[in-house]
Legacy VTK file of the C-alpha trace (Angstrom):
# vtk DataFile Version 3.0
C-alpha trace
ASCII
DATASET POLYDATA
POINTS 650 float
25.189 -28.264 14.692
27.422 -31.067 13.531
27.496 -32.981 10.344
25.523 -36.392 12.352
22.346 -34.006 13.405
22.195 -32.161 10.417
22.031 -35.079 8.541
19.448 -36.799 11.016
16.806 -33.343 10.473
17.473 -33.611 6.558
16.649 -36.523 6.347
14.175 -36.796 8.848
12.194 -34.098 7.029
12.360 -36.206 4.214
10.369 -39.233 5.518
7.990 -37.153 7.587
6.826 -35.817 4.143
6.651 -39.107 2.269
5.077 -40.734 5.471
2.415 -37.857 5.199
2.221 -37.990 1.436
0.971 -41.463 1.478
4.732 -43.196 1.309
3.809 -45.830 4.409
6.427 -48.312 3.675
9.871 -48.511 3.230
11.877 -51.770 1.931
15.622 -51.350 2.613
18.289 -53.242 1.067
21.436 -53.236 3.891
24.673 -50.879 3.236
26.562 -48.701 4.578
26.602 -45.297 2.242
22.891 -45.779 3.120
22.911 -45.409 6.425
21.188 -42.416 7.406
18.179 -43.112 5.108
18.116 -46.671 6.806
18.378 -45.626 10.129
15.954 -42.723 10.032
13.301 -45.101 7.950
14.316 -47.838 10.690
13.550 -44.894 13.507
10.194 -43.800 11.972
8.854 -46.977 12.000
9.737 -47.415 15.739
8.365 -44.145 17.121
5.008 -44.079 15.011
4.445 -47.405 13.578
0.788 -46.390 12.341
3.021 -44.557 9.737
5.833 -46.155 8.871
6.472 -49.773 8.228
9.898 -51.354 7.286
11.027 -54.447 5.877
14.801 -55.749 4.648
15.783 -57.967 2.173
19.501 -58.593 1.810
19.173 -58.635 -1.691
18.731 -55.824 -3.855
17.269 -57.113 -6.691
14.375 -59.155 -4.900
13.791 -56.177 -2.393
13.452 -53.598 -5.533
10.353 -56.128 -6.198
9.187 -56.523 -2.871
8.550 -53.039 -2.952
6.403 -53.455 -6.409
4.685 -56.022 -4.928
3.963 -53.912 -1.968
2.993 -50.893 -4.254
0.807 -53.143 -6.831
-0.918 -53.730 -3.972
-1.641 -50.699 -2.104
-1.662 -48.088 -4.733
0.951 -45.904 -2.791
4.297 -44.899 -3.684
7.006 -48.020 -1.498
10.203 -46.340 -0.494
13.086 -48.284 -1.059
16.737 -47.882 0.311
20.003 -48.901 -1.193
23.702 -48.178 -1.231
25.958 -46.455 -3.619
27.823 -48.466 -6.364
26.089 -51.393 -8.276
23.301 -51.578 -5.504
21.143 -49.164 -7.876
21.641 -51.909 -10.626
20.033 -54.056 -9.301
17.278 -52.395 -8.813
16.901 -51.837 -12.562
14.517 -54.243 -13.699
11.765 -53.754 -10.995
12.605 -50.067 -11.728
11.616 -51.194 -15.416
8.491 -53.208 -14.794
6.957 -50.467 -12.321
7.339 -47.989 -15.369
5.414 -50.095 -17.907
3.021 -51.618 -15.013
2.584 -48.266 -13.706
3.478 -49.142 -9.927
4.426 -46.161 -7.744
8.066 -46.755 -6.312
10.377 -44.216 -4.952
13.884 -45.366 -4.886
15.779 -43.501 -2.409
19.951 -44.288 -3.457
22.431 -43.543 -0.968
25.835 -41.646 -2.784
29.541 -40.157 -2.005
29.284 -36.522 -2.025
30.456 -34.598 -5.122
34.164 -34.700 -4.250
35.046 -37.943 -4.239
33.293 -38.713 -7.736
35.202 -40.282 -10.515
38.797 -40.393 -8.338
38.640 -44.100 -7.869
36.677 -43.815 -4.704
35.679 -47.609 -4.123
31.696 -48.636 -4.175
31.407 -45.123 -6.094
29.898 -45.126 -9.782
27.652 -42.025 -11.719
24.507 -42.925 -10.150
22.854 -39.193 -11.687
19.722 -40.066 -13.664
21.193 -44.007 -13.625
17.735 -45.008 -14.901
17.493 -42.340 -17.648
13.770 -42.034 -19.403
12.546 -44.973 -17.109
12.015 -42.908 -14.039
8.955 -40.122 -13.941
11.261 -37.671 -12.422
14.887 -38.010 -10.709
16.457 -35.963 -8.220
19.706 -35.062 -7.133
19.805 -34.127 -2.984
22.623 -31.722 -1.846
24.483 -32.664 1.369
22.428 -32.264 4.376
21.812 -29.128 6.102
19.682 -28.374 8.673
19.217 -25.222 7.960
15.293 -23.541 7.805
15.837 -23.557 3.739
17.429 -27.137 3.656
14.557 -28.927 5.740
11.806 -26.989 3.018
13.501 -27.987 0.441
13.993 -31.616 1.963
10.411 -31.809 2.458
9.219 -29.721 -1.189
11.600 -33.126 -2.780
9.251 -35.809 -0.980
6.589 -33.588 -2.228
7.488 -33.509 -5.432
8.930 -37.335 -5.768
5.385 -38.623 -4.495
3.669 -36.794 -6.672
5.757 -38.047 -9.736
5.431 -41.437 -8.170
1.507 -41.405 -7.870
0.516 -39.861 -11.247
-1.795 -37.075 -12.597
-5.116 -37.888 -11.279
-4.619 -40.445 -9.345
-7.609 -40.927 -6.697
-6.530 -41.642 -2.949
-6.600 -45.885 -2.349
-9.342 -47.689 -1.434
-9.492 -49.448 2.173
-11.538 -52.351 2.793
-15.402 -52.938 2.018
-16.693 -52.202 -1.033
-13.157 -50.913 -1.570
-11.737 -54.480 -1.739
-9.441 -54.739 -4.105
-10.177 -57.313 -7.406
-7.049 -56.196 -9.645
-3.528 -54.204 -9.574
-4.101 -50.599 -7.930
-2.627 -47.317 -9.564
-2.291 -48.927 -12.894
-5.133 -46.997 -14.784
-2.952 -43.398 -14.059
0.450 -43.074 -15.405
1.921 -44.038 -11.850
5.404 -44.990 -12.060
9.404 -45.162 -10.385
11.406 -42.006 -8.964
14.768 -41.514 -8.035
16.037 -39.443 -5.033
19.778 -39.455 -5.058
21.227 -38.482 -1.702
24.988 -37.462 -1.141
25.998 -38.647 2.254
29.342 -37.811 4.020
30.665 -39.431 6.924
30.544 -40.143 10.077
27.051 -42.004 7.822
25.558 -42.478 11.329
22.864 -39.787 12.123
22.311 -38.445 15.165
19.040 -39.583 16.204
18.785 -38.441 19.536
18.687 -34.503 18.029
15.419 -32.286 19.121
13.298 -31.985 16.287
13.218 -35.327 14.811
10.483 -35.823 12.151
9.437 -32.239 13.101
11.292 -29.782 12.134
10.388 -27.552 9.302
6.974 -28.450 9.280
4.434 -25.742 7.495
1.659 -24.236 9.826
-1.201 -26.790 7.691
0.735 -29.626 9.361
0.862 -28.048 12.914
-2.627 -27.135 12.345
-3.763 -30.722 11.895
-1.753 -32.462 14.134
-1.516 -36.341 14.498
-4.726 -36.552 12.749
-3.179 -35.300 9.276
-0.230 -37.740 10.049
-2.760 -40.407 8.600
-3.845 -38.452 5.594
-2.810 -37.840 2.062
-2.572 -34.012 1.409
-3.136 -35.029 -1.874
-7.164 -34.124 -3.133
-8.011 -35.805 -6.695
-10.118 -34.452 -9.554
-12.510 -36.592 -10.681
-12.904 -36.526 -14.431
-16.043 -36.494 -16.392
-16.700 -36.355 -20.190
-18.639 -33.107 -21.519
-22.366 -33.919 -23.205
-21.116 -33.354 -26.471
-18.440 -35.995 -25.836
-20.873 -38.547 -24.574
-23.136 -38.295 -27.627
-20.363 -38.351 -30.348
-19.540 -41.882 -28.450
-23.111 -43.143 -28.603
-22.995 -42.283 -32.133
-20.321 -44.155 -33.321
-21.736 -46.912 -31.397
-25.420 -46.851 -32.252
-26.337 -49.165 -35.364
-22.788 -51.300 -34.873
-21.686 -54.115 -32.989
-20.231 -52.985 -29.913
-17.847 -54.708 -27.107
-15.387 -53.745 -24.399
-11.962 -54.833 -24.520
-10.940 -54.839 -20.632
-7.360 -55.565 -19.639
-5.795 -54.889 -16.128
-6.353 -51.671 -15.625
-9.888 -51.472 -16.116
-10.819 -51.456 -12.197
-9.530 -51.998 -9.002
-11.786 -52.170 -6.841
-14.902 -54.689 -6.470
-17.328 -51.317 -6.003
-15.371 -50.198 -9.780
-15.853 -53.144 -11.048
-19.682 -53.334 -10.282
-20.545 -49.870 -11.818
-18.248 -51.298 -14.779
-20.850 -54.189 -14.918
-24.076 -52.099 -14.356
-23.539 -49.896 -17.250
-22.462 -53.429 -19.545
-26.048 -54.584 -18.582
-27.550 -51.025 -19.462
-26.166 -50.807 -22.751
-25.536 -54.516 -23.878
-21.755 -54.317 -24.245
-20.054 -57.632 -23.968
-16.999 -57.224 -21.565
-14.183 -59.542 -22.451
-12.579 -60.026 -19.300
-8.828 -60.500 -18.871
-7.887 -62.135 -15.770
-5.957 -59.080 -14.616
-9.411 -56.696 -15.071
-11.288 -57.268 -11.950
-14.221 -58.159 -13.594
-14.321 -61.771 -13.306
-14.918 -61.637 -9.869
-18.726 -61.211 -11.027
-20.649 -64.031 -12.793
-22.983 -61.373 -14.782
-23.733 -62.948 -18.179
-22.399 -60.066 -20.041
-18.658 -60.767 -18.569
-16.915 -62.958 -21.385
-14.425 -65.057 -19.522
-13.492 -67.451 -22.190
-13.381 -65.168 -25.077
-9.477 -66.712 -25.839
-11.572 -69.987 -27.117
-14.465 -67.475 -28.926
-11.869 -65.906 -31.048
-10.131 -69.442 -31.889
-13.608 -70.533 -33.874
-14.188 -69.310 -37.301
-17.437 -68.364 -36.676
-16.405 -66.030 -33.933
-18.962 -62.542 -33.916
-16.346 -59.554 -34.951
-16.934 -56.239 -33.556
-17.683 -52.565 -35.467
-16.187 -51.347 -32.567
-13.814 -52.211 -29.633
-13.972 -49.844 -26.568
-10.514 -51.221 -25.098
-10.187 -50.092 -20.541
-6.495 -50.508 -19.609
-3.800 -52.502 -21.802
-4.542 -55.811 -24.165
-5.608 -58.617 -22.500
-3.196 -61.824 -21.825
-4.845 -63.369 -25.326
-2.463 -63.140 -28.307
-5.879 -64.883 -30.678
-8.015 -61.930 -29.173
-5.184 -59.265 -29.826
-4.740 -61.394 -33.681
-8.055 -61.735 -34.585
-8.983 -57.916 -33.717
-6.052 -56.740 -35.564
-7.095 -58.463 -38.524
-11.133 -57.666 -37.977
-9.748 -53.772 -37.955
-12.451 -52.045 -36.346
-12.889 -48.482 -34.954
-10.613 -48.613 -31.936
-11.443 -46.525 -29.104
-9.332 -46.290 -26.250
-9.768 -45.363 -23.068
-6.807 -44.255 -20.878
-5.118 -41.498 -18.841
-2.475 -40.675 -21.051
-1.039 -43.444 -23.554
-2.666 -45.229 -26.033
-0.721 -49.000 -24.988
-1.632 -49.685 -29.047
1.341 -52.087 -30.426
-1.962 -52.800 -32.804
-1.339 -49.446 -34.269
-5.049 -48.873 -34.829
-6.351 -46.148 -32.349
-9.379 -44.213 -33.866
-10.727 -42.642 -31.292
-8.234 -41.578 -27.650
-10.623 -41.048 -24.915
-8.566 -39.082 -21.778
-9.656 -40.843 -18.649
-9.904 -43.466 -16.293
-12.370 -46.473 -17.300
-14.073 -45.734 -13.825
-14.698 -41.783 -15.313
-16.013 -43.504 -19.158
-18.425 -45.536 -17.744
-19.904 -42.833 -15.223
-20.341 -40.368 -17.864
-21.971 -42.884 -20.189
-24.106 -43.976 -17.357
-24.924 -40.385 -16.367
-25.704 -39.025 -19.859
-28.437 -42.442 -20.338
-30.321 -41.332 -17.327
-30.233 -37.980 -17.838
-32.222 -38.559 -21.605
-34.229 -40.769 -19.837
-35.559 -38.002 -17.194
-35.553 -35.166 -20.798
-37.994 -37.893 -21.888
-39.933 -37.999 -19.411
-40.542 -34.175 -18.624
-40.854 -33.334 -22.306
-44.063 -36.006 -22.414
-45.724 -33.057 -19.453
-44.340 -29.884 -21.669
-46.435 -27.916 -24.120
-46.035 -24.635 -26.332
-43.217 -21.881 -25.615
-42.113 -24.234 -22.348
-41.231 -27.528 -24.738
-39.509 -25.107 -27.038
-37.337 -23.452 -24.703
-36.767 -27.024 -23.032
-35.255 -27.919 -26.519
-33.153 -25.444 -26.769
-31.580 -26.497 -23.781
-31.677 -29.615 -23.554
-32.182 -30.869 -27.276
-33.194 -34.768 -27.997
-29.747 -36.756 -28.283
-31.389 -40.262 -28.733
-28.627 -41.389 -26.362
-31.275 -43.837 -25.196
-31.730 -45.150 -28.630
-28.248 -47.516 -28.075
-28.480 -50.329 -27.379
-30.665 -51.508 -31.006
-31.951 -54.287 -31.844
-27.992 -54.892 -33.590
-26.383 -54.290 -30.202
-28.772 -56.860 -28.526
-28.435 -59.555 -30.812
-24.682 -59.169 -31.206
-24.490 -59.409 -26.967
-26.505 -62.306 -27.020
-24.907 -63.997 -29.732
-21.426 -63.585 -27.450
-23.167 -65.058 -24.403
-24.220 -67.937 -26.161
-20.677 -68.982 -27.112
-18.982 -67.754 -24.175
-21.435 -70.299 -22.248
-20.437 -73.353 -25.331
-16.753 -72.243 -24.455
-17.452 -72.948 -20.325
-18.670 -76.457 -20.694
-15.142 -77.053 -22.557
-13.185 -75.461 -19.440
-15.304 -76.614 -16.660
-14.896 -80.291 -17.801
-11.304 -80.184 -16.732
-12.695 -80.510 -13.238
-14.338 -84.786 -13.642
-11.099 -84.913 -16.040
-9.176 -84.438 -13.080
-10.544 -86.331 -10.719
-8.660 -88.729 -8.550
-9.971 -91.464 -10.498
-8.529 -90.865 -13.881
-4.901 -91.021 -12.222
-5.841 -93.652 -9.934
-7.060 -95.771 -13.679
-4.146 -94.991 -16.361
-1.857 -93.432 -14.717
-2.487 -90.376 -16.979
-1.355 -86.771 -14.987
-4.332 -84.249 -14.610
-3.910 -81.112 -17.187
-2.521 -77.813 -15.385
-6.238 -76.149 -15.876
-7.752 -78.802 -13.100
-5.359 -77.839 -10.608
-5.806 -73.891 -11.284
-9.811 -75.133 -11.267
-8.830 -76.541 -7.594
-7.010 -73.961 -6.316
-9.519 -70.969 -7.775
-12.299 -72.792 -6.172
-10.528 -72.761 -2.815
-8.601 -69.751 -2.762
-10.735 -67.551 0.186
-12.872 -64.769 -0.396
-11.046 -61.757 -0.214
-8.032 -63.275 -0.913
-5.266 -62.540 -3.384
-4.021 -64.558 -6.188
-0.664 -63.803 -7.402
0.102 -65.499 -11.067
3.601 -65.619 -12.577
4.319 -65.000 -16.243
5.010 -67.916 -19.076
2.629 -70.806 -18.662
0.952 -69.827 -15.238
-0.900 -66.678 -16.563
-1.836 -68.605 -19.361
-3.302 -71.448 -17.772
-5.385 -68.728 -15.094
-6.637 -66.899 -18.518
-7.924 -70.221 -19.894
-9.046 -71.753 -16.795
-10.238 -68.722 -14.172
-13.896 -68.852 -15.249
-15.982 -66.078 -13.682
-17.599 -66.402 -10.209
-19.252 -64.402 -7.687
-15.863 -64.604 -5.410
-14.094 -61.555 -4.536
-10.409 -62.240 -5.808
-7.648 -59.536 -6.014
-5.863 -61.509 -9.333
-1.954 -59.594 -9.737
0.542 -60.659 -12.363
3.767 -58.437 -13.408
2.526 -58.040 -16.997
4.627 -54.747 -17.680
7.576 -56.660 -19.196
6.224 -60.187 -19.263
9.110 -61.376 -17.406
9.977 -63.957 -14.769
12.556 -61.478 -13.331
11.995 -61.251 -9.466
8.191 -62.534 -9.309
8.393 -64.372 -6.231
9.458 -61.303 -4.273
6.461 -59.272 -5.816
4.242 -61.863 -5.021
5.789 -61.945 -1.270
5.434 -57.912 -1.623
2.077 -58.164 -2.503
0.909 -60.780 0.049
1.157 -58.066 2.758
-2.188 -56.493 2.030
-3.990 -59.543 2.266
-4.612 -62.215 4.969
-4.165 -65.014 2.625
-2.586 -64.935 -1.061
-1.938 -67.478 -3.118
0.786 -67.717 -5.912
0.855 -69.325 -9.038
4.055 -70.322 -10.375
6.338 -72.760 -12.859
9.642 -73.960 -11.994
11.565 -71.531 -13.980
10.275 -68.783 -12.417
10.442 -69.946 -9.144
13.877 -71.045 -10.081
15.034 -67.599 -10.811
13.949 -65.794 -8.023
14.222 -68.922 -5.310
16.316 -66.724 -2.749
12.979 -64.945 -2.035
11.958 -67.587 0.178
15.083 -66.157 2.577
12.229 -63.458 3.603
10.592 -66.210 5.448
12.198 -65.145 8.769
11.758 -61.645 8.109
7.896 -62.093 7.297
7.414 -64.729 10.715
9.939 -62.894 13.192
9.058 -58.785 12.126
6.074 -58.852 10.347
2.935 -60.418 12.766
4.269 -63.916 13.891
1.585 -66.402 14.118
-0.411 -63.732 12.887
1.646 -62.995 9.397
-0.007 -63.204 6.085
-0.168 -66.838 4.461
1.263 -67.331 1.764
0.598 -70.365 -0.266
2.996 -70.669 -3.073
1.812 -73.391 -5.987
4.354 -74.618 -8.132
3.455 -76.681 -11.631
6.833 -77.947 -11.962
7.683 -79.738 -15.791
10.826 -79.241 -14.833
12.143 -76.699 -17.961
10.310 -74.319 -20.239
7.067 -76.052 -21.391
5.718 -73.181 -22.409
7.840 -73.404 -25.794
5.617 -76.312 -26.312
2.799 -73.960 -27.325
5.226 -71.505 -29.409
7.232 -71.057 -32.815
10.231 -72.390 -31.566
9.170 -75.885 -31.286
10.993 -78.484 -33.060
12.504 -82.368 -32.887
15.749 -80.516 -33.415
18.196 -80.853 -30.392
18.509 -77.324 -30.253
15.056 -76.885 -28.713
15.791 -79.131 -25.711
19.189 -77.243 -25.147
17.898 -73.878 -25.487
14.249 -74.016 -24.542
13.089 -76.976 -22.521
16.047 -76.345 -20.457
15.472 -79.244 -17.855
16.519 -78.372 -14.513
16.051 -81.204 -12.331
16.513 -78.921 -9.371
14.887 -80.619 -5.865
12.720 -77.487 -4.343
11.783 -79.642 -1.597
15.590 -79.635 -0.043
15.538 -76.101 -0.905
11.994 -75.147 1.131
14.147 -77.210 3.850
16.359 -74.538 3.450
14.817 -71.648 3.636
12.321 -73.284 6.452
9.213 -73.037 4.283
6.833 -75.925 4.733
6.730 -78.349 1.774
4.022 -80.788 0.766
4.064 -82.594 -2.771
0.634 -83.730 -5.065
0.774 -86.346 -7.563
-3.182 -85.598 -8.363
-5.525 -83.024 -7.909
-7.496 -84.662 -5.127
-4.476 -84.831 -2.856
-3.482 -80.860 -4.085
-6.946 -80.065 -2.675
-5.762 -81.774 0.512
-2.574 -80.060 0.960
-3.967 -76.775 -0.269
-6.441 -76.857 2.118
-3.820 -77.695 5.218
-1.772 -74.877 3.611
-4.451 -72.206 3.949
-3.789 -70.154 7.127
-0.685 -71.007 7.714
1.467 -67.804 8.577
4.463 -67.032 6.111
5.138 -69.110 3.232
4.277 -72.629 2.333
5.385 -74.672 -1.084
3.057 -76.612 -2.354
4.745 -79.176 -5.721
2.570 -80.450 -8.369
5.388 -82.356 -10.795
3.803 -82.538 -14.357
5.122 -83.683 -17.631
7.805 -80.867 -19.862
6.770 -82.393 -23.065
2.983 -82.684 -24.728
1.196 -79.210 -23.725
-0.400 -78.310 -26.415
-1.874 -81.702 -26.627
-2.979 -81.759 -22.730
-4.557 -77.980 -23.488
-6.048 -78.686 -26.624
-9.408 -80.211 -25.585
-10.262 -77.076 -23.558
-9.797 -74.637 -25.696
-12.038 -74.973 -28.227
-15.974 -74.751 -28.817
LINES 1 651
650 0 1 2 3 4 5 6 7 8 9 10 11 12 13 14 15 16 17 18 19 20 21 22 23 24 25 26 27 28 29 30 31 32 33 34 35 36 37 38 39 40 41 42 43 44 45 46 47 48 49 50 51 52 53 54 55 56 57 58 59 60 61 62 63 64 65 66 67 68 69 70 71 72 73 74 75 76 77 78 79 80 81 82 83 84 85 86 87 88 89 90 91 92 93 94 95 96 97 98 99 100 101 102 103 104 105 106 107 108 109 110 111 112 113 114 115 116 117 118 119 120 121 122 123 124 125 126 127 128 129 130 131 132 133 134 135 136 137 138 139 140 141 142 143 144 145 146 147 148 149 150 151 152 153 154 155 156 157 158 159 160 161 162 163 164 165 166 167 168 169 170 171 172 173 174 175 176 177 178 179 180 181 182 183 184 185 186 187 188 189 190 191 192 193 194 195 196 197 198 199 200 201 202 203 204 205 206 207 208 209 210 211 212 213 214 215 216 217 218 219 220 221 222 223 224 225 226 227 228 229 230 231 232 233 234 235 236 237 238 239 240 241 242 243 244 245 246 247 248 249 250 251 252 253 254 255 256 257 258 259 260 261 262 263 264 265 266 267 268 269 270 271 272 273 274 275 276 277 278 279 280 281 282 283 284 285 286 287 288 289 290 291 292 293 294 295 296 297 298 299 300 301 302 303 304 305 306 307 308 309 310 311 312 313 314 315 316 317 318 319 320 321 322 323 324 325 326 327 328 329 330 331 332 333 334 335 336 337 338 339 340 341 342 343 344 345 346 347 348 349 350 351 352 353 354 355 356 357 358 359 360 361 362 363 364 365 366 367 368 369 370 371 372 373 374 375 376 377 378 379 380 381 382 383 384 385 386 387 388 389 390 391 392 393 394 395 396 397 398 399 400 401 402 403 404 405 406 407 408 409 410 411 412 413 414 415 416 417 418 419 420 421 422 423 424 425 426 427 428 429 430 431 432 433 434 435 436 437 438 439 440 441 442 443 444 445 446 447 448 449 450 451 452 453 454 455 456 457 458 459 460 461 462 463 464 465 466 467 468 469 470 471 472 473 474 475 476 477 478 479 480 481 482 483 484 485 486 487 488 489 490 491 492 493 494 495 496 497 498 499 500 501 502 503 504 505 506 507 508 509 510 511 512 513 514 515 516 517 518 519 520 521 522 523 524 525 526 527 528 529 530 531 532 533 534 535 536 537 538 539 540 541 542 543 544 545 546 547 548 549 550 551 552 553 554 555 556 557 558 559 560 561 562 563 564 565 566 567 568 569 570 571 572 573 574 575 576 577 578 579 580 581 582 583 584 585 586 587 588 589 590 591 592 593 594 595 596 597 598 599 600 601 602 603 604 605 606 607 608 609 610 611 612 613 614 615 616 617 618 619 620 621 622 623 624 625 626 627 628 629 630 631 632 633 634 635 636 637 638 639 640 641 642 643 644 645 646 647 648 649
């Protein structure tokens, strides 16, 4: 067998094991050292498309966060594909913001064999462990054999790299129905990058016409279940519960003090999560203060705090005893502030890591939000039904009941001091609404059409929440934009999947995530300033990939909204504001960049709005539209604070 079909099995092997360990898409950035992993990706996704889907982006970096997109998404492990040399690099920071987001990637790296390393080979660098500690595990592939030892192995390293890539614990994704995702899958488990190095000699073309392709060195549990387990994870989950004894040592640091549930993205992910989340809030009266990234404001239940930023920026704000925090801290740096201060017990809920740049964990509670709230539930009905049965038990049968089962007053929290501290958060959070809802008559057609005066950002994110489908996705950059959702996004009974890259904060490569991301949903809609759009604008060069490859007149929409102030208003609202002339040079930053000549460009339908009456017009024309449309809103770089300021108060 010669070096081109040996190659082709090895590889082969490789992606029929991803494809059947839930690795369904592969994002390739175009080289030549990568070649066979292209090619064989390429190959897979002709002969069983059910399986394997591909997509290329000429650019490294913005294909590296394609691929999050796609994986924030799903919840399964994106393969990506890259060349040797500085290739890798640029796949760095998505490679960053999937560890601290917790997004399953597997980065697949083409590399010269062994031999020609450090001897001046061109395109050649040390790509072993090139992302160090950032990666969950990394990989180094021999050269290809085809051999029956070489195609286990092959197969054992997509094993093992999917498994990194997905997490301890980590359930199998949801699809569809009550499945529907609200918020960022895979984030509650420690999810995260791999690395797969492969060494590649030429001739770098495989031989794809060899017998055996995608076959060979398949175990007997794969022959066994034929096509059918071609479409299944092999992958079974544990579901976790919390012990008795665990349940009732939380109830009784709860009982007798004020209680409420921090819940940041990570909380839930689904719509059916996020209503068992809810049930057990009403159960118990737990306030739920609801970052936009949780899930939860999809649901207009009482006890979901959606304006909690403006609760915590009034004195008279009602401080917790305790704070059960699901997932990482919310978007709110007053919340974060005013809790730090407050210091109550902390309790946090997670798989693995506490998240706590507070430094005040008291209490580290080893599971998924989803596995909390099911054992709390559980352990409430299950006193209920002791009650109960103890009222028809007399003598020796009562005794030996107790000695089972002994009274845990479980059912004794919520008190009368849990009640009244709920209530008390449901009366502000309501005070808080009225402020944020009257954005809407302040940005009325009228108003501009009067004095001239530009609408505040919230009325257009008001506009555009209100519009945005059911089902739908909406994608927010960092900076300003997730700021303005957290203020403005006001609970609803809606079904919206809300994603932001909140690992690092960062505007690095957010319009290809939001592109990545789009493919899971029929419509999405993305949120953006001009900065960020700015630095990632070449993503709109995957408009003819997403209209020519990926479902023509029947591709995804996606509707991208851009609050342009043309710099970095978002200093406006932060320490470094000044008069000085060094805050116009080194934060505002104007641009005066034209993004309608560059949607010409890229072919990417452009309409402009001067008001929020004729956004809801071109919104509404943009909404099924397949690929991506821009949609301007030009607003004012200076006076932010000032245009917020009568919203976010009580």
């Amino acid at each position: 067998m010669n070096n081109q079909q040996a190659t082709a099995l090895f590889v082969s092997a490789f992606f029929d094991e991803l494809a059947r360990w839930g690795v369904c898409e592969t994002v390739i950035s175009p080289g030549s050292r990568s070649t066979a992993l292209a090619m064989t990706a390429f190959e897979m996704s002709r002969r069983f498309p059910d399986r394997m889907r591909v997509y290329v982006d000429v650019d490294e970096r913005g294909a590296s966060f394609f691929a999050l997109g796609l994986a924030k998404a799903s919840g399964r492990p994106v393969a990506l594909v890259c060349t040797s040399g500085t290739a890798l690099a640029n796949y760095y920071p998505a490679v960053l913001e999937a560890e601290t987001s917790r997004v399953p990637l597997v980065v697949l790296s083409g590399d010269r064999p062994l031999r020609l390393q450090g001897l001046g080979a061109p395109q050649t660098v040390d790509q072993v462990k090139a992302y160090g500690d950032h990666v969950r595990c990394f990989r180094q592939m021999p050269l290809p054999a085809a051999g029956p030892a070489d195609l286990a192995f092959a197969r054992q390293a997509a094993r093992e790299a999917c498994l990194a890539a997905f997490g301890p614990g980590a359930d199998a994704p949801g699809r569809g129905g009550e499945g529907e995702a609200v918020a960022s899958r895979g984030c509650r488990y420690l999810a995260g990058p791999v690395q797969v190095n492969f060494q590649l000699d030429e001739p770098l073309t495989p031989d794809l016409s060899v017998e055996g392709l995608f076959e060979a060195g398949r175990g007997p549990f794969a022959q066994e279940t034929s096509e059918a387990f071609a479409l299944a994870c092999p992958r079974l989950a544990v579901r976790q519960r919390l012990d008795a004894q665990a349940v009732r040592q939380l109830y009784a640091h709860m009982r007798g003090r004020r209680t409420l549930v921090l819940a940041g993205e990570g909380t839930c992910e689904t719509a059916a999560e996020a209503r068992e989340i809810v049930a057990w809030a009403r159960r118990c009266s737990v306030p739920l203060l609801a970052d936009p990234l949780s899930g939860l404001r999809s649901f207009a239940d009482g006890l979901v705090i959606d304006n909690y930023d403006n609760v915590f920026g009034d004195e008279a704000c009602p401080l917790p005893d305790v704070v059960v925090r699901f997932g990482r801290y919310p978007v709110s740096k007053r919340c974060t502030q005013r809790l730090a201060a407050a210091r109550p017990v902390n309790v946090v809920v997670d798989v693995a890591q506490t998240r706590d740049f507070n430094l005040a964990t008291d209490l580290f509670v080893a599971c998924t939000p989803l596995a909390f709230v099911r054992s709390m539930a559980e352990a409430v009905t299950l006193d209920e039904c002791a009650d109960g049965l103890r009222e028809h038990l007399h003598g020796e049968a009562k005794e030996s009941f107790e000695k089972g089962f002994p009274q845990s007053n479980v059912d004794d929290f919520p008190d009368e001091v849990q009640h009244a501290f709920a209530q008390e958060w449901m009366a502000l959070n309501e005070r808080a609404r009225g402020r944020i809802c009257a954005v809407d008559a302040d940005g009325q057609e009228a108003r501009g059409a009067c004095d001239g005066e530009q609408a505040v950002e919230g009325a257009y994110v008001r506009a555009l929440l209100e519009m945005a489908p059911e089902g739908s996705c909406v994608f927010s950059a960092n900076s300003l934009s997730v700021r303005a959702l957290d203020t403005f996004y006001v609970k609803q009974d809606k079904r919206l999947a809300v994603l932001c890259n909140r690992g690092q904060n960062g505007i690095d490569g957010t319009v290809s995530t939001a592109l990545g991301a789009a493919q899971h949903f029929a419509q999405t809609t993305f949120l953006t300033g001009d900065f960020t759009m700015l630095h990632d604008l070449n993503a709109l060069a995957l408009q003819r990939e997403l209209r020519v490859h990926h479902g023509g007149k029947d591709a995804p929409g996606i509707v991208v909204v851009l609050l342009n102030n043309n710099g970095g208003a978002i200093f406006d609202m932060l320490p470094q504001k000044s008069d000085d002339a060094y805050f116009e040079r080194l934060f505002l930053v104007p641009q005066d960049v034209r993004f309608e000549d560059a949607a010409r460009a890229f072919d990417v339908p452009y309409r402009s709005a001067d008001n929020v009456a004729a956004f809801r017009h071109a919104y509404g024309d943009a909404l099924g539209t397949p690929g991506i449309s821009l949609i301007e809103v030009k607003l004012p770089l200076a006076g932010v604070t000032e245009r917020y300021a009568p919203y976010q108060s009580l």
